[in-house]
C-alpha positions as CSV (number, residue, x, y, z in Angstrom):
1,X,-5.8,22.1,-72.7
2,X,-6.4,24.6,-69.6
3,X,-10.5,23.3,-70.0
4,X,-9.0,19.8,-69.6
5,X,-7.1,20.4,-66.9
6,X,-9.9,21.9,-65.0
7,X,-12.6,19.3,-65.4
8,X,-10.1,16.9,-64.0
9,X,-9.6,19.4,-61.3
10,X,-13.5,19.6,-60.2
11,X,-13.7,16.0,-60.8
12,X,-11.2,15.3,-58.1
13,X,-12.1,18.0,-55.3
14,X,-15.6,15.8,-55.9
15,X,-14.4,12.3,-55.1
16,X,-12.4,13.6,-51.9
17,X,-15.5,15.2,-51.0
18,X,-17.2,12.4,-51.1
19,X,-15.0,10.3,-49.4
20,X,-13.9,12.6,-46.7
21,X,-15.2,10.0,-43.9
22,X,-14.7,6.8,-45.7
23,X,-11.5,4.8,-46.3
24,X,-9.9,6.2,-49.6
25,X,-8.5,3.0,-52.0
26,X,-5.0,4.6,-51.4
27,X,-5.9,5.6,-48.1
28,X,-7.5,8.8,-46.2
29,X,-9.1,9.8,-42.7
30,X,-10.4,7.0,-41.2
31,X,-14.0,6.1,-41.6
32,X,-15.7,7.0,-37.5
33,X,-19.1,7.9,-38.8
34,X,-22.0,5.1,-37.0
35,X,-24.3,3.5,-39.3
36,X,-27.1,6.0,-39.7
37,X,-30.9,4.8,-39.9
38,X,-32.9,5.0,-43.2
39,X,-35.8,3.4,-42.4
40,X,-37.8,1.1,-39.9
41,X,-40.8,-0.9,-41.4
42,X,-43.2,-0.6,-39.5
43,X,-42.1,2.6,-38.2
44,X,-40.6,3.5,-35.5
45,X,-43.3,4.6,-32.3
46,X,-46.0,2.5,-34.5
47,X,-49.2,1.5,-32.3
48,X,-51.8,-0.9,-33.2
49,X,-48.7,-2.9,-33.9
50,X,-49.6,-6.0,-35.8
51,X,-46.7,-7.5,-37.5
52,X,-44.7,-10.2,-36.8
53,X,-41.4,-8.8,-38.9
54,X,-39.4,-5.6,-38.4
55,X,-37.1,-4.6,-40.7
56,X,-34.3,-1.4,-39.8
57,X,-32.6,0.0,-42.7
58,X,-29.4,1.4,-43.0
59,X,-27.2,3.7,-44.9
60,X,-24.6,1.0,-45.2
61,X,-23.6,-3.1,-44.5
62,X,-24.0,-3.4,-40.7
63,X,-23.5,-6.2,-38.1
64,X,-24.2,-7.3,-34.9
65,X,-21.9,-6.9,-31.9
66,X,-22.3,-8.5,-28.7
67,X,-25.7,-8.9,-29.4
68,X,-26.4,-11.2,-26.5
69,X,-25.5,-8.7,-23.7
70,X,-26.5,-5.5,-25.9
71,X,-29.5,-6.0,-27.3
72,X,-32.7,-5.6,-24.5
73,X,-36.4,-6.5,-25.5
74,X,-38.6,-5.2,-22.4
75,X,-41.2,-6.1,-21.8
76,X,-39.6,-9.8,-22.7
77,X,-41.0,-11.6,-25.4
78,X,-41.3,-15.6,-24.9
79,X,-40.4,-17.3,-26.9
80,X,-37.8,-14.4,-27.7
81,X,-37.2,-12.4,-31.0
82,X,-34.6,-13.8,-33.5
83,X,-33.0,-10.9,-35.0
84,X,-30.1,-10.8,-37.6
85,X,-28.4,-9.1,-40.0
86,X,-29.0,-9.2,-44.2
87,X,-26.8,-6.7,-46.0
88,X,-27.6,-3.0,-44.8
89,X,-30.9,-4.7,-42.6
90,X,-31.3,-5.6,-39.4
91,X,-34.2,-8.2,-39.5
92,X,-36.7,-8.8,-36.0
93,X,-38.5,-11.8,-36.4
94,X,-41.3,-12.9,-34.0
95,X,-42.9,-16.4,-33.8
96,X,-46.1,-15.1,-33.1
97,X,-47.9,-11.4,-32.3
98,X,-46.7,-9.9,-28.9
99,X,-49.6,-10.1,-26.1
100,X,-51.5,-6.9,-26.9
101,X,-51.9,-3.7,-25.1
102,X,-48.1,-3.4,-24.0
103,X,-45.5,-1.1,-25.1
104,X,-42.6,-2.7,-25.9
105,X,-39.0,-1.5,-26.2
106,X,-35.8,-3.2,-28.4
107,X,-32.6,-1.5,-27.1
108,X,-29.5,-2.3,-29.2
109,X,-27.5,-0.6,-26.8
110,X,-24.2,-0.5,-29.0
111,X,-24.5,-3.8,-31.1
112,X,-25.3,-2.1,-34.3
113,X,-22.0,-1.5,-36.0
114,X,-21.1,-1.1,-39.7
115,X,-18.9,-3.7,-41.4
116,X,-16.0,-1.8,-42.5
117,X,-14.7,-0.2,-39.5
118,X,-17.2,-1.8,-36.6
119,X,-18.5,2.0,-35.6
120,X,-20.9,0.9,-33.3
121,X,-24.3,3.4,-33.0
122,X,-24.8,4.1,-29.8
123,X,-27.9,3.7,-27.2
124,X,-30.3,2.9,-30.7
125,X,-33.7,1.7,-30.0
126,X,-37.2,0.8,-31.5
127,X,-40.4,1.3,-29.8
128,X,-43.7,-0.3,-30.9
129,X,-47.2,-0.9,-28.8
130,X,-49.7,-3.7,-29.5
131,X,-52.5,-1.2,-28.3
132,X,-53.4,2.6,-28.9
133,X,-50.5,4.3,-27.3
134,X,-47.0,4.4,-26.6
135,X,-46.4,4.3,-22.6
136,X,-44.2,6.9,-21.8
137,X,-42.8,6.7,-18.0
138,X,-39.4,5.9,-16.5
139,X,-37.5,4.4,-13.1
140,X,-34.2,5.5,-13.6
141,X,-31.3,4.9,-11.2
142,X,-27.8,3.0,-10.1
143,X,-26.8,-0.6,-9.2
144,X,-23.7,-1.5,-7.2
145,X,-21.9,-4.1,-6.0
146,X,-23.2,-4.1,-1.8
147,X,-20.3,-5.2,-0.5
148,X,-17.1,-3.5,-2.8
149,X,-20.5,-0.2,-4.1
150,X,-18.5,-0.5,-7.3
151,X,-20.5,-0.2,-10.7
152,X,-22.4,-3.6,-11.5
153,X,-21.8,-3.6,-15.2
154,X,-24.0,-5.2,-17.4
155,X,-26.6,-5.6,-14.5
156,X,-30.2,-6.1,-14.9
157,X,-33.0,-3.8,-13.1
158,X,-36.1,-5.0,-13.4
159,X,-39.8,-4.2,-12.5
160,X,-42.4,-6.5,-11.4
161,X,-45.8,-5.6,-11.5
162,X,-47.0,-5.2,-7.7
163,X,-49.5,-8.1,-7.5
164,X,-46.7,-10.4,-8.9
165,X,-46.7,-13.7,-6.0
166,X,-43.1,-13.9,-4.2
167,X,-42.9,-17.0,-5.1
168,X,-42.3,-15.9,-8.6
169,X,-39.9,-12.7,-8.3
170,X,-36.6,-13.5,-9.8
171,X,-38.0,-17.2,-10.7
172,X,-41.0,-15.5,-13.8
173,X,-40.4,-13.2,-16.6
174,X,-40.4,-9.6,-15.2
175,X,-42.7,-7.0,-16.8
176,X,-39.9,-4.2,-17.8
177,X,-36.2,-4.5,-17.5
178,X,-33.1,-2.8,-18.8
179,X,-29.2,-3.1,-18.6
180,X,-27.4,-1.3,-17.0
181,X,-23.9,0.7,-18.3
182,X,-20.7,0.7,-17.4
183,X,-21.0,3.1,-14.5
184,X,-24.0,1.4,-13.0
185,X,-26.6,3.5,-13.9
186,X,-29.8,2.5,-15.6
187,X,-33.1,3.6,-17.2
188,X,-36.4,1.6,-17.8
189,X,-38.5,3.3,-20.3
190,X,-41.9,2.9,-21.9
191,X,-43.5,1.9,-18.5
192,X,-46.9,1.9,-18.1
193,X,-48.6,3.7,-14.3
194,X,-49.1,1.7,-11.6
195,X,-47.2,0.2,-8.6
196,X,-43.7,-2.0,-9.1
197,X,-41.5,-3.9,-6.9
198,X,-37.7,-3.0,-8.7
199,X,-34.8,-5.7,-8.5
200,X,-31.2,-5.8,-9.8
201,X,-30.0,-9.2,-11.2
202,X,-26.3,-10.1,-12.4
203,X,-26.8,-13.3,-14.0
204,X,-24.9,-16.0,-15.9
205,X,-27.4,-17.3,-18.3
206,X,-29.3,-14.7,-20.1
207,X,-32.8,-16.1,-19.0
208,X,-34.0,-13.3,-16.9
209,X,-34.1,-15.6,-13.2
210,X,-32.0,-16.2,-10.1
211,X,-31.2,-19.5,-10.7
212,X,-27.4,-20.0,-10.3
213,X,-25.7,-20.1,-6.9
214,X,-22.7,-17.8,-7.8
215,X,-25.7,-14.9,-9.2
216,X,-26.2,-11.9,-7.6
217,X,-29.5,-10.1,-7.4
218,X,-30.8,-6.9,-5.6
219,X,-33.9,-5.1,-4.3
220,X,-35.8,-2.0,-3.4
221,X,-37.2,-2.3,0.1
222,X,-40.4,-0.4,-1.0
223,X,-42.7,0.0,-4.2
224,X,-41.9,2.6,-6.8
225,X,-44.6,4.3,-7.9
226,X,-45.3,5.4,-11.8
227,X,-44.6,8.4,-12.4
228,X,-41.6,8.2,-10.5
229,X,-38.6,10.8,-10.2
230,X,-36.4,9.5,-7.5
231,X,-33.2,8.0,-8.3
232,X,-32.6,4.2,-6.8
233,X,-30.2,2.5,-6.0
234,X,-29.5,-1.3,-5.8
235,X,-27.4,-2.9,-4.1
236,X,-26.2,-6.4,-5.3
237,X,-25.3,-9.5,-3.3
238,X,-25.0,-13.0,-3.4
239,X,-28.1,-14.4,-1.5
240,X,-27.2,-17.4,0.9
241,X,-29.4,-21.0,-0.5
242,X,-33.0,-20.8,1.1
243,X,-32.4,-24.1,2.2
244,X,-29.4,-25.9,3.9
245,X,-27.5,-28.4,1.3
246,X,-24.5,-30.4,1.8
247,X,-21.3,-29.0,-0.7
248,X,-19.7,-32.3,0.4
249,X,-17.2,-34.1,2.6
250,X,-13.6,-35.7,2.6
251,X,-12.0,-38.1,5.2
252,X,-8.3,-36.9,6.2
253,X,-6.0,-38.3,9.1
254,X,-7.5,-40.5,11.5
255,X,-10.8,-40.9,9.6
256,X,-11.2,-37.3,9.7
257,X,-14.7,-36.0,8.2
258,X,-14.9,-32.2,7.2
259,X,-18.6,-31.7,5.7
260,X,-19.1,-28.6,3.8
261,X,-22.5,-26.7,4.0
262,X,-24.6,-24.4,1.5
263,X,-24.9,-21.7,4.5
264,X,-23.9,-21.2,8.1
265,X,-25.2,-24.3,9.9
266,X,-26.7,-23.9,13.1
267,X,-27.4,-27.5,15.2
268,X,-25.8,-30.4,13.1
269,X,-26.6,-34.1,14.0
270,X,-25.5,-37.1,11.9
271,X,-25.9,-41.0,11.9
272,X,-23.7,-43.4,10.2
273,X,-25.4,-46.1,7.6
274,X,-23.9,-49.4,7.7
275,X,-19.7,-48.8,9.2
276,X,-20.1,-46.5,12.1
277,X,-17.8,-44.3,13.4
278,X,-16.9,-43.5,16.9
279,X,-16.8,-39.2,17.2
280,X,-14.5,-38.3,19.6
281,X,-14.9,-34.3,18.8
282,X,-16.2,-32.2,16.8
283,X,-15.4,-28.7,15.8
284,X,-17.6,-26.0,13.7
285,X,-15.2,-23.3,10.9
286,X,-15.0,-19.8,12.3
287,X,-18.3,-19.0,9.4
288,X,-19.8,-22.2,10.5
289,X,-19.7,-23.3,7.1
290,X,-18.2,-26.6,8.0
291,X,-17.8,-29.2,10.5
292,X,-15.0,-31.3,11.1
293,X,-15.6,-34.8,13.3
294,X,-12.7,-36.2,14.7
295,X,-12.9,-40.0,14.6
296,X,-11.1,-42.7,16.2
297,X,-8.2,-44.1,14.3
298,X,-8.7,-47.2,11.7
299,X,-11.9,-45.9,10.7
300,X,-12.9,-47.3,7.3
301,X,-12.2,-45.3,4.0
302,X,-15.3,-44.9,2.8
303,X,-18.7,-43.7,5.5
304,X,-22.0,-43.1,4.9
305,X,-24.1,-40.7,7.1
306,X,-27.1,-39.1,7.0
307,X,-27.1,-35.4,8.2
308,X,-29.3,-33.2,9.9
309,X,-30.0,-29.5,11.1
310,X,-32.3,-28.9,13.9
311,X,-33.5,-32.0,13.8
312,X,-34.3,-31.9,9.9
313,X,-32.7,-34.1,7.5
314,X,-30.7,-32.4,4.3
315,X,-28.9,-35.0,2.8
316,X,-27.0,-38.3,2.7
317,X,-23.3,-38.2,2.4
318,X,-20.7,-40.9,1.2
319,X,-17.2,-40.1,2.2
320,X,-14.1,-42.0,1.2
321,X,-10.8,-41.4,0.9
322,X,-8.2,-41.5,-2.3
323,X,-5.8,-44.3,-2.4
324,X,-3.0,-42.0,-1.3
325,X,-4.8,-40.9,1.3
326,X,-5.8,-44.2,2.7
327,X,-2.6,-44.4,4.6
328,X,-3.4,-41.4,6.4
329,X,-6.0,-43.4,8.5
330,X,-3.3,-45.2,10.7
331,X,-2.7,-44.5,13.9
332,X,0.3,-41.9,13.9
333,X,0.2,-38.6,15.3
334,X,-1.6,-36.0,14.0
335,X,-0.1,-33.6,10.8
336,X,0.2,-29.7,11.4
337,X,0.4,-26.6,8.9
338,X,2.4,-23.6,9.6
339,X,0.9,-20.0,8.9
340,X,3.0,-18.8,7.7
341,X,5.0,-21.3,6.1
342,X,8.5,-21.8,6.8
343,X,10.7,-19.3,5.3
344,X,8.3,-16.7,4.5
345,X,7.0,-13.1,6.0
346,X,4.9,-13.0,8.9
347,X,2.3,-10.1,8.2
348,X,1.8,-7.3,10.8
349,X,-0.5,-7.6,13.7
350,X,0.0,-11.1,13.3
351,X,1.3,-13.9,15.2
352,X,2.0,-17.4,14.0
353,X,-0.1,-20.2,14.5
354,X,0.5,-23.8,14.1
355,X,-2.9,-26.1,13.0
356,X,-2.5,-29.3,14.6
357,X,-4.7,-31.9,12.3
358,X,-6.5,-33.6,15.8
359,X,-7.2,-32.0,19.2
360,X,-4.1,-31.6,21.3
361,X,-4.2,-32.7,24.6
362,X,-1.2,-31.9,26.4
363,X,1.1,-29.5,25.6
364,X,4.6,-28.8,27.3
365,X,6.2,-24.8,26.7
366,X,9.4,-26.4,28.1
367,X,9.9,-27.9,24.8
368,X,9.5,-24.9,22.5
369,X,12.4,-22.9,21.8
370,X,12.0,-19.3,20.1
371,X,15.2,-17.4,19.0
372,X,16.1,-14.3,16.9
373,X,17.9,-14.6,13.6
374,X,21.1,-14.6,15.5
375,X,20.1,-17.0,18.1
376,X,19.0,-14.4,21.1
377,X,16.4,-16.4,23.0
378,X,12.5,-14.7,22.9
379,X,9.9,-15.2,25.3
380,X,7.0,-16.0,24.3
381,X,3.3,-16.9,25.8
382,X,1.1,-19.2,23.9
383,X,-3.0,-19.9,23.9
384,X,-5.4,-22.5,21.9
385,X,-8.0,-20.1,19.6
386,X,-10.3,-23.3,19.5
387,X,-12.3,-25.2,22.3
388,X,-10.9,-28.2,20.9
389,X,-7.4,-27.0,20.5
390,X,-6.4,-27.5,17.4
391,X,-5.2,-23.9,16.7
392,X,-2.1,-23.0,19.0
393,X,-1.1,-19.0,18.6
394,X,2.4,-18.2,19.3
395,X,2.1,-14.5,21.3
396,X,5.6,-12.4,21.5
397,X,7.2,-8.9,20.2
398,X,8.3,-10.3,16.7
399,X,11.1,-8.1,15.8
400,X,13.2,-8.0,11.9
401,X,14.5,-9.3,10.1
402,X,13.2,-12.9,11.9
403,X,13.2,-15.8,14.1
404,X,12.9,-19.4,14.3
405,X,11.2,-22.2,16.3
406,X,11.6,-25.6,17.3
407,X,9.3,-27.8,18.9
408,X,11.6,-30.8,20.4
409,X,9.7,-34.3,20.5
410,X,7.2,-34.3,23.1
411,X,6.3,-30.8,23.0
412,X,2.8,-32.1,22.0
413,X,0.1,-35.0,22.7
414,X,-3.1,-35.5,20.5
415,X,-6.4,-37.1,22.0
416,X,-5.2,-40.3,21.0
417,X,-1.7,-40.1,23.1
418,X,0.7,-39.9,19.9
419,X,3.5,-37.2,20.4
420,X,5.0,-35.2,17.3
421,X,8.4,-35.5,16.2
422,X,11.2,-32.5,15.9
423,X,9.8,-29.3,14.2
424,X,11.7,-27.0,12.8
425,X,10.2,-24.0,11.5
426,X,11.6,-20.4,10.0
427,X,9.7,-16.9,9.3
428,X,11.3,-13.1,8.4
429,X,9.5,-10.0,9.6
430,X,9.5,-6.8,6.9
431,X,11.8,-4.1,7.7
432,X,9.5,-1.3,8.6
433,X,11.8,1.6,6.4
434,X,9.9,-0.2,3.3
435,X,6.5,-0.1,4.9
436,X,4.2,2.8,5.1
437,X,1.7,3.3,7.7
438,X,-1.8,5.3,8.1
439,X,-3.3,6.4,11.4
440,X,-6.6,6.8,11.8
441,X,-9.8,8.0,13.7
442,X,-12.9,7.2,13.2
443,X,-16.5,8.2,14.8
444,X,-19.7,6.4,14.1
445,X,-23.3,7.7,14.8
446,X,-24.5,4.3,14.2
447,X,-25.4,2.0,17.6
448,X,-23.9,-1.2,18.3
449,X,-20.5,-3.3,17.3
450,X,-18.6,-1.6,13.6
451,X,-16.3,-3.0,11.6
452,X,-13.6,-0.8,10.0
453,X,-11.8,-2.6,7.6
454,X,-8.8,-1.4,5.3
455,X,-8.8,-3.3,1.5
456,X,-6.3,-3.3,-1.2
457,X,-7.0,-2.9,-5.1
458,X,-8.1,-6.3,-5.2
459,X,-10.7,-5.5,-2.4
460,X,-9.0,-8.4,0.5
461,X,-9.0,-7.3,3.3
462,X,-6.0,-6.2,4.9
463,X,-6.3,-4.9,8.2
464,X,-9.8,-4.8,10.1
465,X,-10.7,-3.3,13.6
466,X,-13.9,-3.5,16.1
467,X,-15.5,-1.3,17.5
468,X,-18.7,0.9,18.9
469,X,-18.8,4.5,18.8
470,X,-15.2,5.7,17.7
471,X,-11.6,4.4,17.6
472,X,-8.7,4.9,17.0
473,X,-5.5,3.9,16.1
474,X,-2.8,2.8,13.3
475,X,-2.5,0.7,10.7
476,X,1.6,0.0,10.6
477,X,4.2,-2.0,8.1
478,X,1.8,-1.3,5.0
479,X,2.7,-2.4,1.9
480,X,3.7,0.8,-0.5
481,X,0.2,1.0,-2.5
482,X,-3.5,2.3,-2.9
483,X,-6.2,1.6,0.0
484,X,-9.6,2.1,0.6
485,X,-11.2,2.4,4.3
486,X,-14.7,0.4,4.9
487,X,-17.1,0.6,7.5
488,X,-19.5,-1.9,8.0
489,X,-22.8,-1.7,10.6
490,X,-22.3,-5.4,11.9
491,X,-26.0,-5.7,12.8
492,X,-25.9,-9.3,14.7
493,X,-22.4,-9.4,16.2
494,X,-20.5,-11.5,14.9
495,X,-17.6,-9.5,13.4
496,X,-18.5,-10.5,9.8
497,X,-19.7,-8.8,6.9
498,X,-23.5,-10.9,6.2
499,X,-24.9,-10.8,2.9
500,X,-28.8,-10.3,3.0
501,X,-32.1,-12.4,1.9
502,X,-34.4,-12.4,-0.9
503,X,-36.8,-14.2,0.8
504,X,-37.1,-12.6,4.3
505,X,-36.6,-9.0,2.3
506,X,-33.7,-8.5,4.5
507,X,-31.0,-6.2,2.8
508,X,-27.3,-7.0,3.7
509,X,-25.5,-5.0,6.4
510,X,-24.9,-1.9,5.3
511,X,-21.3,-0.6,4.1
512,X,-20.0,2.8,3.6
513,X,-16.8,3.6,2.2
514,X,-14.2,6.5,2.6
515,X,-15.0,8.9,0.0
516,X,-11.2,9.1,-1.5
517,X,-8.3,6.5,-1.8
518,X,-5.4,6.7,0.8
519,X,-1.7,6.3,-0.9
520,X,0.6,4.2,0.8
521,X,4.7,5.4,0.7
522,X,7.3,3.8,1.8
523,X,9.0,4.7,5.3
524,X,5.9,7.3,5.8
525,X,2.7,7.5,7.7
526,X,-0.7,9.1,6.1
527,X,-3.3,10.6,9.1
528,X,-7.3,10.1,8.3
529,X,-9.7,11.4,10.4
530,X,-13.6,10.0,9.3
């Protein structure tokens, strides 16, 4: 009996042994071991290469995760590998022989996982060369967002061989590439000596090009050299078109056209096919992204017009109007927006502005009352932002909780004599004991106009400030919260951040950020000197 008892004690001290990493039937530590590689046919690091199949064994049933973002093939392969899974193989499959005398690299990144638990094995690859060695050299280094410099996830940095034409970076297959991780950093490997030119690429479609208008792509200003040591960095950013193109149009009130560009325009002409128009004014967005022409009233609901820039034609548009809108087109005097709207919060260092639809062209003070909450009159001084003055600021000490305005019949006259009716319109100011507050100074060795901005979490902008040199100053009634401080080196003046230009090999303005987050408390004010 006791020689019983103890073969049945070995035997199970065995089978936990054996299972100490795996799921027991009953259950048991969780299985967290990756799958672990057996064997590669042809091996792994293999020159001469001259298969057309490679088959990765494992030590268990494995799968393929993510396998369209993880899994790299650099130098890419047209048409490209298909690889899949069988049982405890991963199966590569080529159509025909890579070109020869290339090293080429297959990173998984983590898409190999086993099938029980999904343990993914990390950073796996398989090397091969189609001639007598394996190339051995790197470019290492980060890629960033340009404007936000947070991590671009996912990211592609690629090489191009130095006598690649420009006509065909970012529109040709590149030589090398890789992905790059969550923190932004990459690594090429298996490159070959000679001279590169290294871009960054976030695409949409997986097919190695810029060729979508939301993409964002990157580039090194100067070669990189194999064998290289330095660590780059790329900064990402949304190119603007090469060429002007028309987004589109809409008619409003009084046959108004808005016509919506590709890039900031610079001289736009037009002429009207068939119904014509008579433009009474026209008036370019504060980006110059779009032009509004003001029309006379009873214009038809549907124009035609060519358009121009500089003299050169981009496209034909066809404008029209919905049904519902159509009986926006009759004479009656022109619409307005609030900001903000009625019986919301004004935000600090702002004033409110009414948006009149058409160019005002009288405007009586007399006829605009201003009072506090409990009906205290408030002086106030008021000024068009616009040559065509459309956008009327309302200038005074705005003071909590809030106030209201009135502008009695008559107040205003648009460019086609109409006068607006009774407007009635409400705002509350934030009581500053639940704001916070952060004064700052800032001093910048870098010449000409700066931009300090202050962003939320969400990266808007929230407060902003110009300047050369140094300033100085506070930014008050703060939402509680966390911020980040910006500076931009606004390079052409015009108080914008500009994104840059493949093409021209222009990088976009440069933008450096506080190094830590400032906290935002209620009732309390944080001082930052930069």
């Amino acid at each position: 009996m006791m020689r019983i008892q103890l073969l049945l004690l070995i035997f199970a001290v065995t089978l936990a042994g054996g299972c100490a990493n795996k799921v027991a039937p009953t259950g048991g530590m969780k299985d967290v071991v990756p799958p672990k590689l057996l064997k590669a046919s042809p091996e792994d690091n293999t020159v001469n290469f001259s298969s057309k199949t490679i088959t990765l064994t494992f030590d268990e049933y494995v799968q393929l995760k993510d396998a369209a973002k993880q899994i790299v093939v650099s130098p890419p392969v047209s048409p490209a590998p298909r690889i899949s899974t069988s049982k405890k193989n991963v199966i590569i499959e080529f159509d025909s022989l890579p070109p020869p005398n290339t090293t080429y690299n297959i990173n998984f990144g983590n898409a190999v996982a086993d099938n029980n638990e999904g343990n993914p094995l990390p950073g796996f690859r398989y090397t091969f060369s189609t001639g007598a060695f394996i190339d051995s050299l790197t470019v290492k280094g980060n890629i960033i967002d340009a404007l936000t410099l947070k991590p671009a996830d996912g990211a592609l940095a690629i090489l191009y061989k130095a006598d690649v034409a420009d006509s065909l970076l970012l529109k040709s297959l590149p030589n090398y590439f890789s992905r790059a991780s969550a923190d932004g950093s990459f690594i090429i490997t298996n490159v070959a000596p000679g001279a590169y030119r290294l871009f960054a690429l976030a695409e949409k479609t997986s097919n190695y090009f810029l060729d979508q208008p939301d993409e964002k792509a990157g580039f090194l200003s100067e070669m990189v050299m194999t064998p290289d040591t330095a660590m780059h960095e790329l900064r990402v950013f949304t190119p603007l078109p090469a060429k002007q193109t028309m987004k589109g149009c809409n008619v409003g009130e009084h046959g108004k056209i808005t016509m919506s560009f590709g890039r900031p325009a610079s001289d736009i002409s037009w002429e009207f096919i068939g119904t014509a128009g008579e433009v009474t004014a026209a008036l370019y967005s504060d980006k110059r992204d779009s032009l509004t022409l003001h029309l006379r009233p009873g214009v038809s609901d549907t124009l035609r017009l060519k358009v121009f820039e500089n003299n050169l034609f981009i496209d034909t548009l066809l404008c029209r109007t919905t049904p519902s809108a159509q009986a926006k087109l009759r004479p009656k005097f022109a619409g307005h927006a609030l900001n903000p709207i009625t019986n919301s919060m004004l935000q600090p260092e702002k004033n409110p502005v009414v948006r009149w639809s058409s160019p005002i062209a009288g405007f009586d003070s007399t006829k605009v009352k201003i009072t506090t909450r409990d009906s205290v009159a408030v002086a106030a001084t008021y000024r068009f932002t616009d040559s065509l003055q459309t956008h009327l600021e309302i200038i005074a000490a705005w003071k909590e909780p809030g106030h209201h305005i009135t502008f009695e019949p008559g107040a205003v006259k648009d460019m086609y004599g109409l006068e607006n009716d009774t407007v009635k319109w409400m705002f509350t100011i934030p009581a500053e004991r639940t704001k916070g507050s952060i004064s700052f100074k800032v001093t910048s060795k870098t010449s000409g106009q700066q931009i300090l901005q202050l962003v939320n979490e969400k990266d808007e902008v929230i407060r902003e400030r110009f300047f050369e040199g140094f300033t100085e100053g506070i930014f008050e009634r703060l939402e509680p919260g966390t911020y980040r401080m910006r500076h931009i080196s606004d390079s052409n003046n015009n108080r914008q951040w500009d994104t840059g230009d493949h093409s021209k090999k222009q990088q976009p303005e440069h933008v450096v950020y506080l190094k830590d987050s400032i906290m935002v408390r209620a009732n309390w004010e944080i001082e930052t000197t930069w």
